[in-house]
BASEVEX-10383 format. One record per residue (C-alpha): chain; x, y, z; residue in one letter. Coordinates in nm, 3 decimals, m for minus. Example, Ala and Ser with C-alpha at 12.3 -4.5 7.8 and 13.67 -1.06 7.14 Angstrom:
BEGIN
(r A,(1.230,m0.450,0.780),A)
(r A,(1.367,m0.106,0.714),S)
//
This chain:
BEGIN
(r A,(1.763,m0.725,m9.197),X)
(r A,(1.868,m0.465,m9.471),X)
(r A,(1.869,m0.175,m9.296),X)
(r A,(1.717,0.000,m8.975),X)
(r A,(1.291,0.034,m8.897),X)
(r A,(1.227,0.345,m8.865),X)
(r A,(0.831,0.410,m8.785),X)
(r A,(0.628,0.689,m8.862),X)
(r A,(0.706,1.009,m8.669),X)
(r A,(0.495,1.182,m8.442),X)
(r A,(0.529,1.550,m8.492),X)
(r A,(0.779,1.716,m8.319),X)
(r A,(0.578,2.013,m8.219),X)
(r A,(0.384,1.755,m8.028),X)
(r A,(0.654,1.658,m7.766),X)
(r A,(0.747,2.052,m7.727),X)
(r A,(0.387,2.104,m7.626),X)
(r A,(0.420,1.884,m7.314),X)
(r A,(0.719,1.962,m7.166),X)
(r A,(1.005,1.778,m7.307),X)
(r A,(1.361,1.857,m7.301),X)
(r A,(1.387,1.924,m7.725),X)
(r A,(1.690,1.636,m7.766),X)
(r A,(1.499,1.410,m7.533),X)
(r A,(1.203,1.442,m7.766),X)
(r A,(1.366,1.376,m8.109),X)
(r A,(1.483,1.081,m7.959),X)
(r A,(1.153,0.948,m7.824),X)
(r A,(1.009,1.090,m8.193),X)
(r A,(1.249,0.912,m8.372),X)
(r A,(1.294,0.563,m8.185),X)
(r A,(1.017,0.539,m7.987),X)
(r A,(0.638,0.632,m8.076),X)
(r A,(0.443,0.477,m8.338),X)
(r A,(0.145,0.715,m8.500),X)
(r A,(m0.156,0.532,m8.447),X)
(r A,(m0.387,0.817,m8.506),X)
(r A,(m0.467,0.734,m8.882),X)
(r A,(m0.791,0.971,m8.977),X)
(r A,(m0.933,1.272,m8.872),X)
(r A,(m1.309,1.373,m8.910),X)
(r A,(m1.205,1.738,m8.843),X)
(r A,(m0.990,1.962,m9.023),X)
(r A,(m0.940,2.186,m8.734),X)
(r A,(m0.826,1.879,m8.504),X)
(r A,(m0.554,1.776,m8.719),X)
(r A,(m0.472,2.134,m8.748),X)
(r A,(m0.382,2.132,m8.424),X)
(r A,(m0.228,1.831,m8.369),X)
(r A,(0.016,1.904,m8.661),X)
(r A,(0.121,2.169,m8.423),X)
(r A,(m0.076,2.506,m8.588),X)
(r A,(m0.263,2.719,m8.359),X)
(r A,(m0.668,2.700,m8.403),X)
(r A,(m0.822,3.015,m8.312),X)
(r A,(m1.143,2.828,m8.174),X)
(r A,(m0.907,2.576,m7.959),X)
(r A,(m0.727,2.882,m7.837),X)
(r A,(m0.846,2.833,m7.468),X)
(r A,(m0.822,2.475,m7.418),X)
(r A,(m0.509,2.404,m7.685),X)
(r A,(m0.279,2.277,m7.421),X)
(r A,(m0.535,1.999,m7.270),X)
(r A,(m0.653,1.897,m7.633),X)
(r A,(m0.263,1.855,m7.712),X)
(r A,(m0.185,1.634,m7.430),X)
(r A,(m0.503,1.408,m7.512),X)
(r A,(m0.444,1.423,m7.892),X)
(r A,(m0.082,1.305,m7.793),X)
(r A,(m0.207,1.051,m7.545),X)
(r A,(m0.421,0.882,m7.803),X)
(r A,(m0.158,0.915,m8.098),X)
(r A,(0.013,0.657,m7.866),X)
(r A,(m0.244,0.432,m7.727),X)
(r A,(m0.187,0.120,m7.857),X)
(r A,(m0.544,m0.061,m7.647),X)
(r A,(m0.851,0.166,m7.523),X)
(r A,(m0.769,0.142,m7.245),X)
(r A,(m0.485,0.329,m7.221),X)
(r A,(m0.737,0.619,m7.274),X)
(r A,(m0.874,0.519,m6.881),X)
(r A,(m0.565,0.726,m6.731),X)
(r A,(m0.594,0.929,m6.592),X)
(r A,(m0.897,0.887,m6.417),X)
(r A,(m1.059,1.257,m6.547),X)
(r A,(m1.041,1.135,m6.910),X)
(r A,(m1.388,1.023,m6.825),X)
(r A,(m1.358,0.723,m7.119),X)
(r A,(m1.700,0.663,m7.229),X)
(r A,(m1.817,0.422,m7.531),X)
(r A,(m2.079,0.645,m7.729),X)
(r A,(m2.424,0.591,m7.796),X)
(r A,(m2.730,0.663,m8.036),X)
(r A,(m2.611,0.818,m8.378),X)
(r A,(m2.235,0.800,m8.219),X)
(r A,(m2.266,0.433,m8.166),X)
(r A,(m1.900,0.308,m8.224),X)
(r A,(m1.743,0.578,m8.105),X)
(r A,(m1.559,0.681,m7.786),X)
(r A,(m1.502,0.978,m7.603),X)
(r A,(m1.217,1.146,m7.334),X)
(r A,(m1.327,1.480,m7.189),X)
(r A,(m1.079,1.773,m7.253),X)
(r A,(m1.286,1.976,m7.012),X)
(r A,(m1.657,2.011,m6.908),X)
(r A,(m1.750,2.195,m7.255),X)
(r A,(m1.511,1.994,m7.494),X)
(r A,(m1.451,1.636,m7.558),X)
(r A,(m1.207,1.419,m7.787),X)
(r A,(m1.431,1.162,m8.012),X)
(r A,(m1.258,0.867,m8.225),X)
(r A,(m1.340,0.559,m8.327),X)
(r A,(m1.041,0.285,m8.219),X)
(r A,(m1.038,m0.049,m8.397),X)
(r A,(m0.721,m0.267,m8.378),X)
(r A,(m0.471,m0.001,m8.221),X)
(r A,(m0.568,0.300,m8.413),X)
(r A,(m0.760,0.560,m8.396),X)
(r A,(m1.004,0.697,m8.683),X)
(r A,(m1.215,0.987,m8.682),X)
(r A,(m1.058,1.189,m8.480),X)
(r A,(m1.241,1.526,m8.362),X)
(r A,(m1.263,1.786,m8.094),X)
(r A,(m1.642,1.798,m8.030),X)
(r A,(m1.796,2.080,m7.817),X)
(r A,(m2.117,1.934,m7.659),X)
(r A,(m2.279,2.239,m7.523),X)
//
């Protein structure tokens, strides 16, 4: 080997956002987690998960943080299933493909997730 791997990093803004002592979280950013959140279908979404505020997130930017992060390091759909109020669900009709976690009853996270990534990434509000 010629010299250390070192994967791509997942924002460090991320890890403040749920809780995480801030050396504890360099050293998961920088050893441990893989991005596997490759696209986003929504500007606004990858605003936020870059760590900017989004005025229209504003009351449910904590919850859509923890699922954005929780996807970033899925590495099989079904690591979406936990916990159990994710509410995974395989879309239908013209979303055929694509899957959805609930961020709360108004607000859900869509993607599409083919071989450990995630594409398409948006915060959808279905009402």
């Amino acid at each position: 080997m010629d010299g250390p791997f070192n994967p791509p990093l997942i924002p460090l803004t991320l890890y403040f956002a749920t809780g995480l002592d801030h050396h504890l979280a360099f050293r998961n950013a920088s050893r441990y987690a893989f991005a596997m959140i490759k696209t986003f279908r929504c500007r606004d979404t990858e605003t936020l998960f870059s760590g900017r505020r989004v005025a229209r997130f504003a009351n449910i930017e904590r919850a859509a943080l923890r699922k954005l992060v929780q996807l970033n390091l899925a590495r099989v759909i079904d690591d979406m299933r936990a916990p159990p109020g994710n509410r995974l669900e395989a879309l239908k009709g013209d979303r055929s493909g694509q899957w959805s976690v609930r961020i709360n009853a108004q607000w859900r996270l869509c993607f599409r997730f083919l071989d450990g990534d995630a594409l398409d990434v948006e915060i959808v509000d279905y009402h």
